[in-house]
KEKE-3310 file (N, C-alpha, C; in steps of 0.2 Angstrom, whole numbers, plus 5000, padded with zeros to 4 digits):
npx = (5951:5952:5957:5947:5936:5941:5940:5930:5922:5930:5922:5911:5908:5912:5900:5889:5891:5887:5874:5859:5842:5839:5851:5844:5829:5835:5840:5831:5820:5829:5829:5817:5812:5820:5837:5835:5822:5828:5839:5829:5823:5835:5836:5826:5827:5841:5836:5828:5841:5845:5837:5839:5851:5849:5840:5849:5856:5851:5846:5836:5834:5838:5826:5824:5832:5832:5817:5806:5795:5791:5801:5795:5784:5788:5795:5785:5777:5789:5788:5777:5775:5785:5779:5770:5776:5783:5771:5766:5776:5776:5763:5764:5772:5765:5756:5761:5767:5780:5788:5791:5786:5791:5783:5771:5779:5771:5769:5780:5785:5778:5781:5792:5790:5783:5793:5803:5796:5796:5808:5811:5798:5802:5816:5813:5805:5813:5818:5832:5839:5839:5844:5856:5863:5863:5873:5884:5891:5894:5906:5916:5914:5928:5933:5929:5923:5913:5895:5883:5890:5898:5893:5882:5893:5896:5885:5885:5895:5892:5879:5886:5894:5885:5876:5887:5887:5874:5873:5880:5876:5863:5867:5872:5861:5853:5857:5859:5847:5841:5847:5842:5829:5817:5800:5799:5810:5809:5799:5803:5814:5807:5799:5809:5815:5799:5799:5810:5808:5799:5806:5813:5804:5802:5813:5813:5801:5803:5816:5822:5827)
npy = (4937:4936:4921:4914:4916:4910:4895:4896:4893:4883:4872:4875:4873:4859:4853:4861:4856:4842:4829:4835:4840:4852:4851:4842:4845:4859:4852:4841:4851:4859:4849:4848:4859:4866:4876:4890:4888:4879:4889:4896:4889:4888:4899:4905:4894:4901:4913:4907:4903:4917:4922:4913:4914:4929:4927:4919:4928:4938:4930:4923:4910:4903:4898:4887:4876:4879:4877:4866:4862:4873:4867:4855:4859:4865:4856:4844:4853:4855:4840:4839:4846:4841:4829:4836:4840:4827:4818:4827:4825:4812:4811:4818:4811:4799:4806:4808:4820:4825:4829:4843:4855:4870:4884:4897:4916:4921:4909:4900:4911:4913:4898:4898:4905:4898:4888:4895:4898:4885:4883:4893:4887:4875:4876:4887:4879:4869:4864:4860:4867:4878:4877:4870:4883:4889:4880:4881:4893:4899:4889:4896:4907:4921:4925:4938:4945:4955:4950:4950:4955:4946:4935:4937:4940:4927:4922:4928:4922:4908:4908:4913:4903:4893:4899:4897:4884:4880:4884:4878:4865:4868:4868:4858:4846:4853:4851:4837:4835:4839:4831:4819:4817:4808:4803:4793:4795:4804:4803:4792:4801:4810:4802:4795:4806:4811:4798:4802:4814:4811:4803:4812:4818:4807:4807:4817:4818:4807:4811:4818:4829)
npz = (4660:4647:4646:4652:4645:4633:4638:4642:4628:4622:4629:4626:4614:4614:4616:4611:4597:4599:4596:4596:4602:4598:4586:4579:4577:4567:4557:4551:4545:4540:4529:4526:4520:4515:4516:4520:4530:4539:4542:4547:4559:4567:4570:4578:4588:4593:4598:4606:4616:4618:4627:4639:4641:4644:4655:4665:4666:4673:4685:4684:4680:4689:4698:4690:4695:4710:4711:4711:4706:4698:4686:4683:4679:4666:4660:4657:4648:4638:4635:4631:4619:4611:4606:4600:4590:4586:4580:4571:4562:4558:4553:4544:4534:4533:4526:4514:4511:4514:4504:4495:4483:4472:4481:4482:4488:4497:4504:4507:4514:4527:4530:4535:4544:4552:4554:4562:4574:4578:4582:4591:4601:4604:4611:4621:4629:4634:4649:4653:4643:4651:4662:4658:4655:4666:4673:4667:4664:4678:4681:4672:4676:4679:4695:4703:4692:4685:4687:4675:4667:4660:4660:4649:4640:4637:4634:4623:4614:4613:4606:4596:4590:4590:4578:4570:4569:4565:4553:4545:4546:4542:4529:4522:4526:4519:4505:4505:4504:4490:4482:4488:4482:4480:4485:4494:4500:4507:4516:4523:4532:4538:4544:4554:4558:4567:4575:4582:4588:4596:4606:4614:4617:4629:4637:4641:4649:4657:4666:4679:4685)
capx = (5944:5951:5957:5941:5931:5944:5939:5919:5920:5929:5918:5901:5910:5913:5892:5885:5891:5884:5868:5854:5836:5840:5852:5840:5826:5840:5841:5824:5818:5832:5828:5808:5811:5826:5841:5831:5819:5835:5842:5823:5822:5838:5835:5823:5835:5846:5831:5826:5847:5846:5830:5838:5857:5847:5837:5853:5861:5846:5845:5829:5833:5840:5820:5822:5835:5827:5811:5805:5785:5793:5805:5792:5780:5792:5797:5780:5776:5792:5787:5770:5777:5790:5777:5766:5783:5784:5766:5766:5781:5774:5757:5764:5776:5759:5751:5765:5768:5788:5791:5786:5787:5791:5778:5771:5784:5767:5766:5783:5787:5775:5783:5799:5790:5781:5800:5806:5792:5796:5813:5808:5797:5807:5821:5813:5800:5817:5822:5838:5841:5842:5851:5865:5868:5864:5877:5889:5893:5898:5911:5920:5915:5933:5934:5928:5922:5904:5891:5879:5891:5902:5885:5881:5897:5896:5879:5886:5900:5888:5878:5891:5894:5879:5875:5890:5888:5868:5875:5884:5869:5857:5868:5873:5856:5848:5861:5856:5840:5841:5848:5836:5821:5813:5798:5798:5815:5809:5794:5806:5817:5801:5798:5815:5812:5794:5800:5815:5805:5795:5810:5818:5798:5799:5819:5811:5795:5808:5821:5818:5833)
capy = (4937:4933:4913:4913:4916:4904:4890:4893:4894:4877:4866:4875:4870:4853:4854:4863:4849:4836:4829:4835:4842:4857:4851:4837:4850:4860:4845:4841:4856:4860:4842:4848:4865:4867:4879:4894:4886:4877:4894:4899:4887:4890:4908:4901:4893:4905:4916:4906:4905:4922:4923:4910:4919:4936:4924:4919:4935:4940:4925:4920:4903:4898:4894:4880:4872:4879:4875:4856:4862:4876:4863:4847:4862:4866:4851:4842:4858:4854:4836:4839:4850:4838:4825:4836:4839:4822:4818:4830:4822:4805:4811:4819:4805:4797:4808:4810:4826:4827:4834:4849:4858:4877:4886:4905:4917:4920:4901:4900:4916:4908:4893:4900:4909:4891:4884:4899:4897:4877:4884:4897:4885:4867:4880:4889:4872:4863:4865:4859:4873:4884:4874:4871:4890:4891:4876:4880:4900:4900:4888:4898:4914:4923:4928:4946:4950:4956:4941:4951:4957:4942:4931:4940:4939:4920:4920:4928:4916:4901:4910:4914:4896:4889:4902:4894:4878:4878:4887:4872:4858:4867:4866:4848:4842:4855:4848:4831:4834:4842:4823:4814:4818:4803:4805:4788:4793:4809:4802:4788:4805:4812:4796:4794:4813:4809:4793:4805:4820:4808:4800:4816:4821:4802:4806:4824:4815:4803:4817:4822:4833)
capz = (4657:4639:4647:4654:4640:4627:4640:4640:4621:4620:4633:4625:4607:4613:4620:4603:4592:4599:4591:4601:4600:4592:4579:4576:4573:4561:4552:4548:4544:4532:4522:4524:4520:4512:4518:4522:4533:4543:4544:4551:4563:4569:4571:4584:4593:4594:4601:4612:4618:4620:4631:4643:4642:4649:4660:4669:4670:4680:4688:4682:4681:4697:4698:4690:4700:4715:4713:4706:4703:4690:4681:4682:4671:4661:4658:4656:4644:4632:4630:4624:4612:4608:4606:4594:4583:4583:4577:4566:4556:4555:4550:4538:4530:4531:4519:4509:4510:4515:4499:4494:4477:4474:4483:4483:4494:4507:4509:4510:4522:4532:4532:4536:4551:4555:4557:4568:4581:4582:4584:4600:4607:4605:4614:4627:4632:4637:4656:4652:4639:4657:4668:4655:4655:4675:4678:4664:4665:4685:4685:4669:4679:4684:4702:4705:4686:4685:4684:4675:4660:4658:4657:4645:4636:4639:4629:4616:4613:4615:4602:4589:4589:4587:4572:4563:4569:4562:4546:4542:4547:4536:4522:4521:4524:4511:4499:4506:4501:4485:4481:4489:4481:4479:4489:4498:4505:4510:4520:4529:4534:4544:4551:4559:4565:4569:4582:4587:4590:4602:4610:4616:4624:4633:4638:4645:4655:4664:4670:4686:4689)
cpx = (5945:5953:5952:5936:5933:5941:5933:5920:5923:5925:5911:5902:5909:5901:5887:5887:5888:5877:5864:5847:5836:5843:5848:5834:5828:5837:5836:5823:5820:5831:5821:5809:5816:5830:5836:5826:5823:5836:5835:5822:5829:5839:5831:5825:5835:5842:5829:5834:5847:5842:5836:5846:5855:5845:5842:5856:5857:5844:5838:5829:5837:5833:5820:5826:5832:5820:5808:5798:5786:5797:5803:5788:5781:5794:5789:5775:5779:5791:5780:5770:5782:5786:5771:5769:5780:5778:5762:5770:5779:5768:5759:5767:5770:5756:5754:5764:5775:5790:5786:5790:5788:5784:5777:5775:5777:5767:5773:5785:5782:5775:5789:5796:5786:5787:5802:5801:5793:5801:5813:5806:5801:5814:5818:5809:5804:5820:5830:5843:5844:5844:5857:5869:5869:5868:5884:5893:5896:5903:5917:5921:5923:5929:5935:5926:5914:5902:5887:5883:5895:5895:5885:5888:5897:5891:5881:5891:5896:5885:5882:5893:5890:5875:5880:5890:5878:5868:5878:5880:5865:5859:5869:5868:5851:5850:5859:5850:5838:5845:5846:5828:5816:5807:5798:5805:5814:5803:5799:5812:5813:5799:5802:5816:5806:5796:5808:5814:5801:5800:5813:5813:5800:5807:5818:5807:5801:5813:5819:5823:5830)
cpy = (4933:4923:4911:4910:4908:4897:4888:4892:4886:4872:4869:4872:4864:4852:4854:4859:4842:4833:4830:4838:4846:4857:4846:4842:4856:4856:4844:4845:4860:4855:4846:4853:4869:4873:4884:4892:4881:4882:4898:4898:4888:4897:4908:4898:4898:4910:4915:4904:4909:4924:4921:4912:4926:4932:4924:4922:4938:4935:4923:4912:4898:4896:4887:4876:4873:4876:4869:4858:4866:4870:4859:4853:4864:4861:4846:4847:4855:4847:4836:4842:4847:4833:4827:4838:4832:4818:4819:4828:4817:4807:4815:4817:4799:4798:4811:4817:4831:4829:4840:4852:4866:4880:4894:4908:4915:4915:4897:4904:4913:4901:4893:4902:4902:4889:4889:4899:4889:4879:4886:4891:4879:4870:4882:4884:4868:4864:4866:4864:4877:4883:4871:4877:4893:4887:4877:4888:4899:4897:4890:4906:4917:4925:4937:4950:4952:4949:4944:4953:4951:4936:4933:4939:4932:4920:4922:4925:4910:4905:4910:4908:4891:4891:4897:4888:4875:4879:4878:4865:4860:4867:4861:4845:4846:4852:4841:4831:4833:4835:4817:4816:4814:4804:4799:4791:4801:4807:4797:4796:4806:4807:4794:4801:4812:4807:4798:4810:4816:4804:4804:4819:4815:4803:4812:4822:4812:4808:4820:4826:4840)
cpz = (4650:4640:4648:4648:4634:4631:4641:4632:4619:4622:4629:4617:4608:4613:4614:4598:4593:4598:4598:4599:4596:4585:4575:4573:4566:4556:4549:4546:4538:4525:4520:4519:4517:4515:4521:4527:4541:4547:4549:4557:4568:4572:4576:4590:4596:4600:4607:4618:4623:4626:4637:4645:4647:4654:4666:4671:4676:4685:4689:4683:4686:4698:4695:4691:4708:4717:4707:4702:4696:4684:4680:4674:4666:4657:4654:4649:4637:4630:4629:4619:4607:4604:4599:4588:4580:4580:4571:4561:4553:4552:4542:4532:4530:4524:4513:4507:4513:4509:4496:4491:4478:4476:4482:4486:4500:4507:4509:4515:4527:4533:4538:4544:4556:4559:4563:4574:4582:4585:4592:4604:4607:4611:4620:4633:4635:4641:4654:4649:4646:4660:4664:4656:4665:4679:4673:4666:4672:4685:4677:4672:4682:4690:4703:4699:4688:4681:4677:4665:4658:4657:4652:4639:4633:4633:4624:4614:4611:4608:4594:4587:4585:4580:4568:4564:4564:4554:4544:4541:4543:4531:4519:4522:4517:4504:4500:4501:4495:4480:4482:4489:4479:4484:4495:4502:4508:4516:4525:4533:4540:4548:4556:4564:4570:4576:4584:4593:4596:4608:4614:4620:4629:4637:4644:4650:4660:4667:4674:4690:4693)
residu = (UNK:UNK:UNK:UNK:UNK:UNK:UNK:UNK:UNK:UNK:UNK:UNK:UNK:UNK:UNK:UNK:UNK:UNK:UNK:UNK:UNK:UNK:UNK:UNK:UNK:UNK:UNK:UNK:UNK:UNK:UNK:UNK:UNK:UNK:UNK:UNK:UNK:UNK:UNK:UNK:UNK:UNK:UNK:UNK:UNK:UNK:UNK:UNK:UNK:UNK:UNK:UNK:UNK:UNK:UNK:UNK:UNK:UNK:UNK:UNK:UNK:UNK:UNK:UNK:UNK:UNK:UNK:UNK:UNK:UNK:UNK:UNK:UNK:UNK:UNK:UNK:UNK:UNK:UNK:UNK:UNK:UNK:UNK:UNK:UNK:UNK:UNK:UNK:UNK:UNK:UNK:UNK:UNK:UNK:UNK:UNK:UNK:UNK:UNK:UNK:UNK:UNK:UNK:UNK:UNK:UNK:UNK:UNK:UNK:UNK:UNK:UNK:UNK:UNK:UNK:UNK:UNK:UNK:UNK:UNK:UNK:UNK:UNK:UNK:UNK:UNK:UNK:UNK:UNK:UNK:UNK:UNK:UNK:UNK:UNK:UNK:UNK:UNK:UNK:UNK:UNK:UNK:UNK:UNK:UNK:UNK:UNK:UNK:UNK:UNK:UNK:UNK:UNK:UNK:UNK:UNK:UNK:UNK:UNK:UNK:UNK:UNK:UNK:UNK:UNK:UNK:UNK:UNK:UNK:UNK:UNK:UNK:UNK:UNK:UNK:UNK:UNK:UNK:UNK:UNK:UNK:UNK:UNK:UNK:UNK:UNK:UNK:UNK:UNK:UNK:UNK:UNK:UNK:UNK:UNK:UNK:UNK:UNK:UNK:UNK:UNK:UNK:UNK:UNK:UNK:UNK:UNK:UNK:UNK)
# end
């Protein structure tokens, strides 16, 4: 079990580093929002992770390799949510409003809880998110362990990863930030999220897996 487990930790390691919709979301989120809102959104994530870790222990999400009708509406779900992220960024690097000054805690704690529900939904909206975990865990599975506890173990590895791998993206772009206060270069930031935020809906609609 324990060669098992060191050899899911470094294929989800190689997997969790690579720039993808979630760390892109991190990312923004920690420029916009500064570290605390990173870590919010990321807490989101993780969340929506865990969801899809229990999913697979129950085999919940063998439906969305099974069946095409679940995965097209999941799928056609996560890019319109990706599409009203990215929207939302340009209109806001429109109205010059990518920076933003110290605010009240309520209108920042409900910022915070803004970020952690992009988190959840940007996570749970993304098929892909389930068929990583329902095509990656089997072929680390040993031979004759329990599916149902070692999944679960699986998740928590992938997790603890992605925890210190977010810890570390929201801190170098908060500190980014925190030097790029200009506001023009904070408005071109949201733009590049904005048209990214929209590329990863248009990358979602074409995939027909």
């Amino acid at each position: 079990m324990l060669t098992a487990a060191i050899a899911f930790a470094s294929a989800a390691l190689i997997i969790n580093v690579v720039p993808g919709l979630d760390t892109l979301l991190v990312l923004r989120t920690s420029v916009a929002q500064g570290r605390s809102g990173g870590l919010a959104a990321a807490s989101g994530i993780l969340a929506g992770c865990c969801v899809w870790g229990l999913a697979t222990a129950a085999g919940l999400t063998a439906l969305l390799t099974a069946s095409h009708v679940a995965y097209d509406v999941l799928r056609v779900c996560g890019a319109a949510y990706l599409v009203w992220l990215g929207a939302t960024a340009l209109w806001k690097a429109r109205r010059k409003e990518a920076v933003q000054e110290a605010v009240p805690e309520p209108v920042a704690a409900a910022t915070r809880f803004g970020a952690f529900r992009a988190g959840v939904g940007t996570n749970l909206l993304n098929p892909k998110a389930g068929v990583f975990y329902m095509s990656l865990v089997p072929q680390f599975m040993p031979h004759g362990a329990p599916v149902f506890g070692t999944t679960v173990l699986f998740t928590a590895i992938d997790l603890a990863e992605l925890a210190v791998w977010y810890w570390v993206v929201s801190g170098a772009a908060a500190k980014l930030a925190e030097r790029l206060r200009r506001p023009e270069v904070r408005r071109r930031l949201e733009q590049v999220a904005g048209v990214a935020f929209l590329g990863f809906a248009a990358n979602l609609l074409a995939d027909r897996a």
